[in-house]
C-alpha positions as CSV (number, residue, x, y, z in Angstrom):
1,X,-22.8,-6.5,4.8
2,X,-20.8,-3.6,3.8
3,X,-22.6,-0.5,2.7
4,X,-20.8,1.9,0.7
5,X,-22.1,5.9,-0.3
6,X,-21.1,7.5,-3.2
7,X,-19.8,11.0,-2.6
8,X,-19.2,12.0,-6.1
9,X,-21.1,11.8,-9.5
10,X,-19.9,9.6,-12.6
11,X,-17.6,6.7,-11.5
12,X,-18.1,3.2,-12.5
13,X,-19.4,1.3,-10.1
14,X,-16.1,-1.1,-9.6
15,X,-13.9,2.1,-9.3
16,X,-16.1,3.1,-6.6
17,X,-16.1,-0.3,-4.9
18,X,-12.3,-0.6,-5.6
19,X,-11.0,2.1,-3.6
20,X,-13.4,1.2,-0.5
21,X,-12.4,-2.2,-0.4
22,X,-8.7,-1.9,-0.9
23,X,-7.6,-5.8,-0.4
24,X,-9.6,-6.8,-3.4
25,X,-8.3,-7.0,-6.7
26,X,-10.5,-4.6,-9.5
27,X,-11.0,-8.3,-11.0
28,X,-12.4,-9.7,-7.7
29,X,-14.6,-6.4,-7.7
30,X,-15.8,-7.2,-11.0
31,X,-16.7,-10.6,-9.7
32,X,-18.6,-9.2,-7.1
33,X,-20.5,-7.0,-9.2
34,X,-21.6,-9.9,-12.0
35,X,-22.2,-12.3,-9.1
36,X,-25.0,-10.2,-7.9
37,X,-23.4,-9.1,-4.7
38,X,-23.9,-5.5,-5.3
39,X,-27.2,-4.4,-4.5
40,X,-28.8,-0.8,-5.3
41,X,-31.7,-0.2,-3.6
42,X,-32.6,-3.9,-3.2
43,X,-31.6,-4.7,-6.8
44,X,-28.6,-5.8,-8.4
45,X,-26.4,-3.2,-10.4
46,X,-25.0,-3.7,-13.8
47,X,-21.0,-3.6,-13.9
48,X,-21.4,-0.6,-16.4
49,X,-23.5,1.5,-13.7
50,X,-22.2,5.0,-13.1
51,X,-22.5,6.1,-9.7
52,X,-24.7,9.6,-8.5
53,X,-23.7,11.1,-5.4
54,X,-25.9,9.8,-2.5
55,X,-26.5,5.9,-3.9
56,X,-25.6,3.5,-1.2
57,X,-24.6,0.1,-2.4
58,X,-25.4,-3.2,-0.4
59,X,-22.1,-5.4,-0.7
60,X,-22.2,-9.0,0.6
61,X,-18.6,-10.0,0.9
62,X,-18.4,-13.8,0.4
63,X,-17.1,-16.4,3.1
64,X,-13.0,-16.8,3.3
65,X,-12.1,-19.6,1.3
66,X,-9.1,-21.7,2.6
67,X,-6.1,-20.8,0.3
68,X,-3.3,-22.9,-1.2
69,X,-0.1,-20.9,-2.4
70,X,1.1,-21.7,-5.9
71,X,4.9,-20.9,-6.7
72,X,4.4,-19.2,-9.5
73,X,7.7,-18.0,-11.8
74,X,7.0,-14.3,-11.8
75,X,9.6,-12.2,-12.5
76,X,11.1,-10.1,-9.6
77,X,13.7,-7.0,-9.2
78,X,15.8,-8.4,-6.8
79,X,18.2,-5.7,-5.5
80,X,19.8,-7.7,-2.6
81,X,19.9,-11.7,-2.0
82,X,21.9,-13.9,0.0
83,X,21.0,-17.2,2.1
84,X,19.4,-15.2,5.0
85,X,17.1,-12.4,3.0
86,X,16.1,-10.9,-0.3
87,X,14.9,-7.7,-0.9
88,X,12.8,-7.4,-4.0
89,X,11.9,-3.8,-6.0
90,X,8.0,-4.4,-6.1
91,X,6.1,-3.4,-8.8
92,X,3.2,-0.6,-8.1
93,X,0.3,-3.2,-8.7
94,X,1.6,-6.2,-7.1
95,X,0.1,-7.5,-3.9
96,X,2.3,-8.6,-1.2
97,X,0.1,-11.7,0.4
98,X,-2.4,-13.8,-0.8
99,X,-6.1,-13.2,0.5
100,X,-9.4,-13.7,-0.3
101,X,-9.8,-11.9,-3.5
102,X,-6.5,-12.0,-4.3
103,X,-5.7,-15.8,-4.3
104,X,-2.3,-15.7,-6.4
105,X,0.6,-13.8,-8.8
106,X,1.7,-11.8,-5.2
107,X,4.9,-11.5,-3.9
108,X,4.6,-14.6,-2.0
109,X,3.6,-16.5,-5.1
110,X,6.8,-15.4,-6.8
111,X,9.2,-15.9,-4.0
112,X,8.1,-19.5,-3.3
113,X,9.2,-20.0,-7.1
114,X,12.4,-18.3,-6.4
115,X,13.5,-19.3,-3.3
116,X,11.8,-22.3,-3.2
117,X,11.0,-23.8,0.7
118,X,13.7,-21.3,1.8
119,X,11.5,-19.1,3.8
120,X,10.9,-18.4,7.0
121,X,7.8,-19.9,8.7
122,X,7.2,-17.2,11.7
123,X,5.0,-15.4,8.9
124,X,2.5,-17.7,8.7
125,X,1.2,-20.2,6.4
126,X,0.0,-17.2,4.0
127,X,2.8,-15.1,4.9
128,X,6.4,-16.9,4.6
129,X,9.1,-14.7,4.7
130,X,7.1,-11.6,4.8
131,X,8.4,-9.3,7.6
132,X,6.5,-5.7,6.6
133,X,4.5,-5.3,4.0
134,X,3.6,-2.4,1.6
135,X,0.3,-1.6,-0.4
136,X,-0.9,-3.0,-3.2
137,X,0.0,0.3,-5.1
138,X,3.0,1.3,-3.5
139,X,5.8,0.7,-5.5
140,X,9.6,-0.1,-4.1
141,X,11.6,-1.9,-1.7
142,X,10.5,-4.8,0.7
143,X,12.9,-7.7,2.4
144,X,11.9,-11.0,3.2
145,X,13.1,-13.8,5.5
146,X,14.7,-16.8,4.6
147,X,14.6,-18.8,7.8
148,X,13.5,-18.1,10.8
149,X,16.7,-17.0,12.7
150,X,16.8,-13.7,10.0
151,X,13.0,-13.3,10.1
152,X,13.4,-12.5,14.0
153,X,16.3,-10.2,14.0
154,X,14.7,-8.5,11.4
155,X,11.4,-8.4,13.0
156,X,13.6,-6.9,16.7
157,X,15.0,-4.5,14.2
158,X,10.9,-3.3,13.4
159,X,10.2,-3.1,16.7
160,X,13.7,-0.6,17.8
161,X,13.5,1.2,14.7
162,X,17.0,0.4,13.1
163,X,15.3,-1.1,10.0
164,X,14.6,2.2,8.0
165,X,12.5,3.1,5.5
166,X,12.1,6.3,3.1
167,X,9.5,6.8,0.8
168,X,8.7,9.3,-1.7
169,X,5.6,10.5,-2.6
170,X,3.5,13.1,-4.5
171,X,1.1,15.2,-2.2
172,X,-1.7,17.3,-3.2
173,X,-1.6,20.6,-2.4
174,X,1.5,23.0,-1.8
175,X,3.2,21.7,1.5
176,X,4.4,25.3,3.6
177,X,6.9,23.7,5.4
178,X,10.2,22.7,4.1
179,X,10.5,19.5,6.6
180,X,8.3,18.7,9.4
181,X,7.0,15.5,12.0
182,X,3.7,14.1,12.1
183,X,3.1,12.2,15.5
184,X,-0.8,11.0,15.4
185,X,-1.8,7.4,16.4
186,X,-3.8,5.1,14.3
187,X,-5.7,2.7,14.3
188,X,-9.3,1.3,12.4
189,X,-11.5,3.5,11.3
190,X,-14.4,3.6,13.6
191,X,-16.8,2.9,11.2
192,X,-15.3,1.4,7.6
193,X,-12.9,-1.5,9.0
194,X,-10.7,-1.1,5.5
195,X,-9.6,2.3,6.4
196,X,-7.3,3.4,9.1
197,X,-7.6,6.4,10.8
198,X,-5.9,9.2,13.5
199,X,-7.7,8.4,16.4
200,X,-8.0,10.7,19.1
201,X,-8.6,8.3,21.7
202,X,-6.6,4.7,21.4
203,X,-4.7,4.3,18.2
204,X,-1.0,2.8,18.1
205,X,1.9,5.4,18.1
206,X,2.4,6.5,14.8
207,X,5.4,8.9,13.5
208,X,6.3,10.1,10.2
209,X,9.4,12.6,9.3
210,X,8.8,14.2,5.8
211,X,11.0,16.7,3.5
212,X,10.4,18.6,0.8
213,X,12.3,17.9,-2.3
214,X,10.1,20.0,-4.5
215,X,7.0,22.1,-4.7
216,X,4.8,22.6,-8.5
217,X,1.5,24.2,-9.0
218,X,-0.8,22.5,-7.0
219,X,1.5,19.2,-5.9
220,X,4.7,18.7,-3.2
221,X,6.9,15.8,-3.9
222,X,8.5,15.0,-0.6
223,X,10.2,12.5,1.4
224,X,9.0,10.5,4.2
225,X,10.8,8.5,6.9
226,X,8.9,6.2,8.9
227,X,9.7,5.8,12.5
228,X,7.1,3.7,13.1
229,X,5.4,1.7,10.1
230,X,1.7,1.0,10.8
231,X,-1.1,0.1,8.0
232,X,-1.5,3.3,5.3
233,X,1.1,5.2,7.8
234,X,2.3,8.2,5.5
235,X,-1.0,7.8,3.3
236,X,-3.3,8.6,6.7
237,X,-0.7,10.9,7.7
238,X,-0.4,13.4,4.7
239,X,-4.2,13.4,4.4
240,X,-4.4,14.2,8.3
241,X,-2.7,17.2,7.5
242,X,-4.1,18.2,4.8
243,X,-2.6,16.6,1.8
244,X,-3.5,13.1,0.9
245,X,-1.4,11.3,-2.1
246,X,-1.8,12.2,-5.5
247,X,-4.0,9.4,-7.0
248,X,-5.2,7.5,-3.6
249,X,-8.9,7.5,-3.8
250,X,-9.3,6.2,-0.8
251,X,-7.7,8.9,1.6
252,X,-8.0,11.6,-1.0
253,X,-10.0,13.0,-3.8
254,X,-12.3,10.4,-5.2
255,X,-11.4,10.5,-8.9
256,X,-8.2,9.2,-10.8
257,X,-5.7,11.7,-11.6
258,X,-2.8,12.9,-13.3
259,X,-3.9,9.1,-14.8
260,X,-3.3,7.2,-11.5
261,X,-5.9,5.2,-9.6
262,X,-3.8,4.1,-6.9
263,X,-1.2,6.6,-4.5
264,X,1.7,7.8,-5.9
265,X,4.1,6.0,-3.4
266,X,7.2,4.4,-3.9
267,X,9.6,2.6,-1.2
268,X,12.8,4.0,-2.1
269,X,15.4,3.4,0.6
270,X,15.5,-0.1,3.2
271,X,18.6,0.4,5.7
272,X,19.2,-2.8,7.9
273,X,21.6,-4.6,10.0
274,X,22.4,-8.0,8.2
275,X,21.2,-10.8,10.9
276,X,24.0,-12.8,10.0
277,X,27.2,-10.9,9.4
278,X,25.7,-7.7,11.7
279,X,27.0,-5.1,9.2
280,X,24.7,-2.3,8.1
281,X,23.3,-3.0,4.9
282,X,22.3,0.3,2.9
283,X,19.4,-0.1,0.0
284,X,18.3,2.5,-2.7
285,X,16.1,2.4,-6.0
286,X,15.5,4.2,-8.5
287,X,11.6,5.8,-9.1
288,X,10.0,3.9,-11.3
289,X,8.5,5.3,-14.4
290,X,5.3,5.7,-13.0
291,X,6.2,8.1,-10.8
292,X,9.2,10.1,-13.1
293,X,5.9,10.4,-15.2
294,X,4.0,12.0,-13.0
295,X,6.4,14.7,-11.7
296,X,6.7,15.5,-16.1
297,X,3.0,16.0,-15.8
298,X,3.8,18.2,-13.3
299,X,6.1,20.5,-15.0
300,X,8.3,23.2,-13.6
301,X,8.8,23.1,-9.9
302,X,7.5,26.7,-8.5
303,X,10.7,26.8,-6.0
């Protein structure tokens, strides 16, 4: 049974539940809450409660049901397809998987309707095709398997780092440097297994290469490479140093901002080596309107 503290006055209850339980939907939340599952001080709270700092909420998470995956005819950006992979633009909101909570309308949903059986198995029964993944409300770029021969050359590529991925982002806080590394390992959080975390001790390698492209009052947006891609990489990364995302409530400040609930994130390059034909395969996107709004909220950039 979870517990979860409030650190901040004045959020609704499934906000606050939201951003520490990251794989559920704010609908499953919801559920959670009018099912009784959220207990205050022995007592269920009401789905309109407002948090106060220092209330600790008892959450009983229910059993894992057994999923069956729908194809369902969602519409998808697809920026590259051939008869070994797709690459799809994913919408900020969209979860990848399926999973308790989340049980259909993902990624997965939608590529069964579009590619019908055509995907690779090695993901497993929950998981066709999927060879990385990206968060729920990070926006951009993703490639998927269509049998298994393409799912493992893609998944050797992973591993030696010649499938690369750039990211752009909106940091809180005015970043000094104009490029830099960040090399900390991560792994689960020690005590909130939803979170990851720089470990000192442990961890998996972890390495992320940023750039500025701009500083504003109060806000960097800059580029990040990934050398390495492990769960919440360059959202545990900028925080570590001092600048979580704009909008992730989860590493960062606790409140929506700038109107997001959810990082400001987007997947905007994918650079691989075609499994098939071996030729270098070069990927781009534009930000999404999300994001272009955001840096208007922004204003001028200070330099």
């Amino acid at each position: 049974m979870p517990k979860i503290e409030a650190t901040e006055t004045g959020a609704r209850i499934d906000v606050l539940l939201a951003a520490h339980l990251p794989d559920m939907s704010r609908s499953a939340v919801q559920r959670l809450i009018e099912g009784g599952h959220v207990l205050l001080g022995g007592r269920p709270v009401r789905k309109n409660h407002r948090v106060t700092a220092g209330e600790v909420f008892d959450v009983t998470l229910p059993e894992p049901v057994k999923l069956e995956l729908l194809a369902q005819a969602i519409e998808l950006d697809v920026v590259f397809e051939d008869t070994d992979v797709i690459v799809v633009n994913k919408p900020r909101g969209m979860v990848v998987h399926p999973a308790p909570g989340h049980p259909d309308e993902t990624l997965v949903n939608a590529l069964l309707a579009h590619c019908g059986e055509s995907l690779s198995g090695i993901g497993g029964e929950m998981r066709p095709g999927i060879v990385h993944r990206i968060d729920k409300d990070t926006s951009g770029l993703i490639i998927a398997a269509k049998n298994d021969f393409a799912h493992r050359s893609l998944s050797r590529q992973l591993k030696d780092r010649s499938l690369s991925r750039v990211y752009e982002a909106v940091a809180i806080g005015r970043i000094r440097e104009d490029t830099g590394t960040i090399s900390a390992p991560l792994g689960r959080h020690p005590t909130d297994r939803k979170r990851q975390a720089v470990l000192k001790h442990g961890g998996r390698e972890a390495v992320t290469h940023f750039e500025v492209i701009a500083r504003y009052n109060g806000y960097t947006h800059v580029r990040c490479r990934l050398e390495t891609g492990r769960t919440h990489q360059i959202r545990v990364h900028l925080a570590h140093i001092g600048h979580p995302l704009l909008g992730d409530l989860v590493y960062g400040r606790k409140k929506p901002e700038k109107g997001l609930a959810g990082q400001c994130l987007h997947a905007k390059e994918l650079s691989f080596i075609h499994p098939r034909t071996e030729k270098a395969i070069r990927l781009e996107t534009p930000l999404p309107p999300y994001f272009t709004a955001v840096l208007r909220t922004l204003g001028e950039p200070t330099d």
